[in-house]
TORKOL-4160 file (C-alpha; in steps of 0.2 Angstrom, whole numbers, padded with zeros to 4 digits, m for minus):
203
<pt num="1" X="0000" Y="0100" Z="m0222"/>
<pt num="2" X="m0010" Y="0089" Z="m0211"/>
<pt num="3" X="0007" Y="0080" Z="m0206"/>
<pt num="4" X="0014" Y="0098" Z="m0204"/>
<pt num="5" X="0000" Y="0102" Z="m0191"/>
<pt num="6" X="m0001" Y="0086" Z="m0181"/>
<pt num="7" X="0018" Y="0087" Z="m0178"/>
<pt num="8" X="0014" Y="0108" Z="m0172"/>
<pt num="9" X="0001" Y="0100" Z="m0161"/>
<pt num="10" X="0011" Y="0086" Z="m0155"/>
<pt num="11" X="0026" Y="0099" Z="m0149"/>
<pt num="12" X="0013" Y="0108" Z="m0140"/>
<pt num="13" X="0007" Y="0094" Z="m0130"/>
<pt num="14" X="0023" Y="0092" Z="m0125"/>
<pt num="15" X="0028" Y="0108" Z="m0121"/>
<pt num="16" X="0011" Y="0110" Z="m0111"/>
<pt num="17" X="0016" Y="0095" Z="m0103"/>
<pt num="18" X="0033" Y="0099" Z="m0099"/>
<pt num="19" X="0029" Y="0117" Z="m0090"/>
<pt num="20" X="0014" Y="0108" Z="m0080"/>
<pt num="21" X="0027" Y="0097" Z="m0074"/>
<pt num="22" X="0040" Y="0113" Z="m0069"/>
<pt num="23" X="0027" Y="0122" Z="m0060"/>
<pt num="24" X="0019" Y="0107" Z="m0052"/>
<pt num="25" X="0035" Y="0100" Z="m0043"/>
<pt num="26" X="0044" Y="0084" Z="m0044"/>
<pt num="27" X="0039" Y="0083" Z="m0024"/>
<pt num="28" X="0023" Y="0075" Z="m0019"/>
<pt num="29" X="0020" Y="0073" Z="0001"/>
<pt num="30" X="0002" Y="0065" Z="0005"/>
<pt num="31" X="m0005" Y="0059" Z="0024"/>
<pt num="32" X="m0020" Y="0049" Z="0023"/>
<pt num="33" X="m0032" Y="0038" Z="0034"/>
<pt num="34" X="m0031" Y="0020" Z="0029"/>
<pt num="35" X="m0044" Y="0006" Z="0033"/>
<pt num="36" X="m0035" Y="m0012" Z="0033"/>
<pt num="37" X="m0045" Y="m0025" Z="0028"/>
<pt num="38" X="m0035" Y="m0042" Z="0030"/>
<pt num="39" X="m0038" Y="m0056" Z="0017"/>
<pt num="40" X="m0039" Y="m0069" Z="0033"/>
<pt num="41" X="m0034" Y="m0084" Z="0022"/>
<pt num="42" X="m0023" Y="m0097" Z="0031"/>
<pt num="43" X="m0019" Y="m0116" Z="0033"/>
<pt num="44" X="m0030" Y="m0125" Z="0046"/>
<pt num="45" X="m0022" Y="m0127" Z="0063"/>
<pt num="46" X="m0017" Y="m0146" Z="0067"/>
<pt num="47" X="m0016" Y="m0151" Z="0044"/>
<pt num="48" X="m0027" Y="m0158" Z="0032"/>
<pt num="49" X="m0044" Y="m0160" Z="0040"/>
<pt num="50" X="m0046" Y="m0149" Z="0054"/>
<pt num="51" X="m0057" Y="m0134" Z="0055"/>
<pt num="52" X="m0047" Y="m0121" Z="0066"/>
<pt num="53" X="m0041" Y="m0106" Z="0054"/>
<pt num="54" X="m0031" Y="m0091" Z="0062"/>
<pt num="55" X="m0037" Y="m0073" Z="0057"/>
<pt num="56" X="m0030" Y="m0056" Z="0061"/>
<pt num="57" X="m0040" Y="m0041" Z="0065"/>
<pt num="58" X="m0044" Y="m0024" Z="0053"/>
<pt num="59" X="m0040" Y="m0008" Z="0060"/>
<pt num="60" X="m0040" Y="0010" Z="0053"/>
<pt num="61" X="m0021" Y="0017" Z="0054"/>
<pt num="62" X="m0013" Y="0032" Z="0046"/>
<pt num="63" X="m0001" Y="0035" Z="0032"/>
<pt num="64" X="0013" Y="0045" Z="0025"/>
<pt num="65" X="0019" Y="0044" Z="0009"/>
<pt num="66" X="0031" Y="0053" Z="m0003"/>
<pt num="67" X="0033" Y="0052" Z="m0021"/>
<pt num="68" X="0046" Y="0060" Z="m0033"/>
<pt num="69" X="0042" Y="0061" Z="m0050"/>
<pt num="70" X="0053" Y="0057" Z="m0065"/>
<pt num="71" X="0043" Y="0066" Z="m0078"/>
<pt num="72" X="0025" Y="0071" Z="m0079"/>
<pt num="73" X="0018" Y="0051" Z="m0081"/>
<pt num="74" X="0032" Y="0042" Z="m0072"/>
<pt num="75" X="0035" Y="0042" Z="m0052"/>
<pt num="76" X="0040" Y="0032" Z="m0038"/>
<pt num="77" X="0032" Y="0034" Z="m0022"/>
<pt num="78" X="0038" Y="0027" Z="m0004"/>
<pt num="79" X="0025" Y="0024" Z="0009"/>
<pt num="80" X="0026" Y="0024" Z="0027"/>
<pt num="81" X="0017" Y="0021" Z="0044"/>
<pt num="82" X="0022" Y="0017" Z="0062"/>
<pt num="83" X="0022" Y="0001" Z="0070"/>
<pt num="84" X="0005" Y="m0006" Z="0070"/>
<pt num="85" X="m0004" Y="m0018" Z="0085"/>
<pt num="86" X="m0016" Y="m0032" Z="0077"/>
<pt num="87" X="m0025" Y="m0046" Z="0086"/>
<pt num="88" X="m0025" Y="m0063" Z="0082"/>
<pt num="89" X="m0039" Y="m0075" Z="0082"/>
<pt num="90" X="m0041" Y="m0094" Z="0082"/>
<pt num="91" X="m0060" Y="m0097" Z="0075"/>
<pt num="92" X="m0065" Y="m0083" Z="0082"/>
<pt num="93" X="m0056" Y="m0082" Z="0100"/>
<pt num="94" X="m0042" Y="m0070" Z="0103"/>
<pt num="95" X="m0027" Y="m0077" Z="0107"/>
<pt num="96" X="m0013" Y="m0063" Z="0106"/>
<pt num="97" X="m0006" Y="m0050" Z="0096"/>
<pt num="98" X="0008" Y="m0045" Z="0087"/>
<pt num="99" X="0014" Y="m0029" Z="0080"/>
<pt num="100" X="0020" Y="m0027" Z="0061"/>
<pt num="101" X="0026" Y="m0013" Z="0052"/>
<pt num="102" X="0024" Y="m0012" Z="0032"/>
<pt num="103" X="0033" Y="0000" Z="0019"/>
<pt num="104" X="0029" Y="m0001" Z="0001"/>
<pt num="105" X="0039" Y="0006" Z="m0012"/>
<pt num="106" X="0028" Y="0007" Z="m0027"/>
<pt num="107" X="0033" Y="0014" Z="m0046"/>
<pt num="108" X="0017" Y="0023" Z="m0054"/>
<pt num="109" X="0012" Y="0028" Z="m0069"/>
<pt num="110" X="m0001" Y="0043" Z="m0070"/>
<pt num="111" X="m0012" Y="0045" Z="m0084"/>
<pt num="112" X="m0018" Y="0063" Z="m0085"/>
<pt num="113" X="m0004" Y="0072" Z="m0074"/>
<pt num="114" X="m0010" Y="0091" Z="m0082"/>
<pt num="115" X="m0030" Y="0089" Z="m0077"/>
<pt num="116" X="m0039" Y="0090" Z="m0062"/>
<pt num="117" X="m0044" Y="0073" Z="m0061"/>
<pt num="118" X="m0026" Y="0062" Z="m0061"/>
<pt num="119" X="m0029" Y="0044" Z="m0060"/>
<pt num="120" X="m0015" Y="0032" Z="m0056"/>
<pt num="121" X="m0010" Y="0014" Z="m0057"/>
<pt num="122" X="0006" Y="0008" Z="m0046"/>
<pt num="123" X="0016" Y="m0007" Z="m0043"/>
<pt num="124" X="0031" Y="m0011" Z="m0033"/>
<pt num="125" X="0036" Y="m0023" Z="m0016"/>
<pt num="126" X="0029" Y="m0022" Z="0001"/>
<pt num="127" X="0043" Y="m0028" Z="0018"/>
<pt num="128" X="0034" Y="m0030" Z="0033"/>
<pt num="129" X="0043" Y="m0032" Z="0050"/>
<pt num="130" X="0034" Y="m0042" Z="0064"/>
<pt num="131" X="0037" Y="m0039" Z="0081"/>
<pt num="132" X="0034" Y="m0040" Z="0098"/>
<pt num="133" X="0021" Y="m0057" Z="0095"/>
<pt num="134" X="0012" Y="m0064" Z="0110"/>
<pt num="135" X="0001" Y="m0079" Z="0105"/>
<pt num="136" X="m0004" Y="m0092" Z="0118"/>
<pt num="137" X="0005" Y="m0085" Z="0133"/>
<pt num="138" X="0021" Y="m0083" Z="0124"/>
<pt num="139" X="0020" Y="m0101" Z="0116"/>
<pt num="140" X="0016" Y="m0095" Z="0099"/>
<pt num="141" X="0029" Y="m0087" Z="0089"/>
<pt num="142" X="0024" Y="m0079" Z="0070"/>
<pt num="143" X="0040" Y="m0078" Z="0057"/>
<pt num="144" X="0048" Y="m0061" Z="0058"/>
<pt num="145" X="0050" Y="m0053" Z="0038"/>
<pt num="146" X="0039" Y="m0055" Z="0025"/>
<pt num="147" X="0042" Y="m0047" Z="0006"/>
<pt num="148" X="0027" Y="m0048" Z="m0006"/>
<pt num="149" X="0019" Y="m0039" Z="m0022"/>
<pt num="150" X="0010" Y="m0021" Z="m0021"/>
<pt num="151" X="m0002" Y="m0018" Z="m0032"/>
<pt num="152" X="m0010" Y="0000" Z="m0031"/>
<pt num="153" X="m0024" Y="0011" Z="m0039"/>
<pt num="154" X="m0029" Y="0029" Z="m0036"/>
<pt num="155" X="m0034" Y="0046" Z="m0039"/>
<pt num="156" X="m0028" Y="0062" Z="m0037"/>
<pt num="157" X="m0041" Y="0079" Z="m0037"/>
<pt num="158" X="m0031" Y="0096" Z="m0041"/>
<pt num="159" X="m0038" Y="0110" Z="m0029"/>
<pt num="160" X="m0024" Y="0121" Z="m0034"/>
<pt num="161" X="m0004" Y="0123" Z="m0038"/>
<pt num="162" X="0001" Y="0113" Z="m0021"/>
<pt num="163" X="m0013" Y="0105" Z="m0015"/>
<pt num="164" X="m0025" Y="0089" Z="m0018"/>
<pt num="165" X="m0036" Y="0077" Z="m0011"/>
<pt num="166" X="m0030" Y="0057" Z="m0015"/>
<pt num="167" X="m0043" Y="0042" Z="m0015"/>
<pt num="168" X="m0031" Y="0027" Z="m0014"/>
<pt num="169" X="m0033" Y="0009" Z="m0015"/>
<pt num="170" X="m0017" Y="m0007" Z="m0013"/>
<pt num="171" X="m0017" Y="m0023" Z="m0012"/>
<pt num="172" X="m0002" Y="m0031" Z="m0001"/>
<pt num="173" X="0006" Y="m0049" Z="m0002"/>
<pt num="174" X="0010" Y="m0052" Z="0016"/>
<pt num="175" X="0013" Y="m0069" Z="0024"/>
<pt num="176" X="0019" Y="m0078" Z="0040"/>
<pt num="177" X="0022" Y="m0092" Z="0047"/>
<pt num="178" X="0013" Y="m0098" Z="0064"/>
<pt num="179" X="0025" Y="m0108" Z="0077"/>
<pt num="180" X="0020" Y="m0117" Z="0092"/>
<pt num="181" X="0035" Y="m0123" Z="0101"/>
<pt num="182" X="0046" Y="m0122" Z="0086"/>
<pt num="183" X="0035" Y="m0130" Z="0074"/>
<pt num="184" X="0025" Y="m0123" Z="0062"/>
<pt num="185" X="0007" Y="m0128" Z="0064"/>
<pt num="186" X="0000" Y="m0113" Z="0050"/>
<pt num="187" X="0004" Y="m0102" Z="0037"/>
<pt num="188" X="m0006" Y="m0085" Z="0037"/>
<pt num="189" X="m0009" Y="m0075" Z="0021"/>
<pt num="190" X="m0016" Y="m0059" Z="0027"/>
<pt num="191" X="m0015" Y="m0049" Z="0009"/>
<pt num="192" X="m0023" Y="m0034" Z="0016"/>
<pt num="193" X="m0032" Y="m0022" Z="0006"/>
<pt num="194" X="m0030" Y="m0003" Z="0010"/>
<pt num="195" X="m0043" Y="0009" Z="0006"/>
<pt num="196" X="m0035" Y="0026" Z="0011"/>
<pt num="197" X="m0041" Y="0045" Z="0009"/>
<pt num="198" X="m0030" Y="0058" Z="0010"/>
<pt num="199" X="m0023" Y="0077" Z="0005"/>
<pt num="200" X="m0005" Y="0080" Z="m0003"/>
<pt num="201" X="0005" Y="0095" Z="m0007"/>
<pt num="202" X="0015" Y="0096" Z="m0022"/>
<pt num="203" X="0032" Y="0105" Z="m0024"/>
């Protein structure tokens, strides 16, 4: 009998499950606000010994991303943003900019997907594309692609059928190269973390 019941109960969780799923919608659009807070870890400028480290500015940028969900738990999400302008710092002084632009594609797992509160843990591959670089009066070059691991954590809170506000937080694996007159003088991790807030509409 117990066997009997568990199996009952079982079927209903997933028929719960599966009708959540239907009336939410496989579509998930969100815009948030990001802050990015780069890591700033790179190999001193001149070697082993010297003291001169290049850093790259924060900055608060925006965010679009889309998800498609699979089944209830299971999703993959895309996220986007528009090219984005960062200084450059050697110890401190500015000396350039560049601009890079980085989409993640992330596959999620969601823990709670019927409740109000949804929490969410994600994992994928970030490319970021740098452009239009102008260190030292045009004798600083960065290298242009860089591919690296996404790491992700976040929740979503149901207002109602379509909409809810998202509290996000990644971790990104990007690194250049810094060249001065074709040689390479330091290699920049900038692993940002991105702490983003936002609203999505489901459908």
């Amino acid at each position: 009998m117990k066997s009997k019941l568990l199996a009952v109960a079982v079927s209903m969780l997933g028929l719960v499950a599966v009708e959540a799923h239907a009336q939410d919608g496989q579509w998930l659009v969100r815009a948030r606000a990001a802050h990015l807070n780069p890591a700033d870890k790179s190999t001193p400028v001149g070697g082993v010994g010297a003291s001169d480290r290049i850093s790259v500015s924060g900055k608060t940028i925006p965010e679009v991303d889309v998800s498609y969900f699979f089944t209830p738990n299971l999703a993959a999400e895309l996220v986007l943003t528009y090219p984005q302008k960062h200084d450059v710092m050697l110890d401190g002084a500015r000396i350039g900019t560049f601009k890079h632009l980085p989409p993640s594609l992330l596959g999620q797992y969601h823990f709670n997907p019927i409740a109000q509160f949804k929490p969410y843990l994600g994992a994928g591959i970030n490319y970021t594309r740098i452009s239009k670089v102008r260190l030292l009066n045009g004798a600083g070059e960065l290298e242009n692609d860089s591919v690296g691991l996404a790491l992700q954590a976040g929740v979503d809170y149901r207002i109602d059928k379509n909409w809810s506000l998202n509290l996000d937080i990644k971790r990104l694996n990007i690194r250049s190269d810094v060249m001065i007159s074709g040689a390479r003088v330091s290699t920049v991790k900038v692993d940002p973390v991105l702490i983003a807030v936002g609203a999505g509409y489901r459908f």
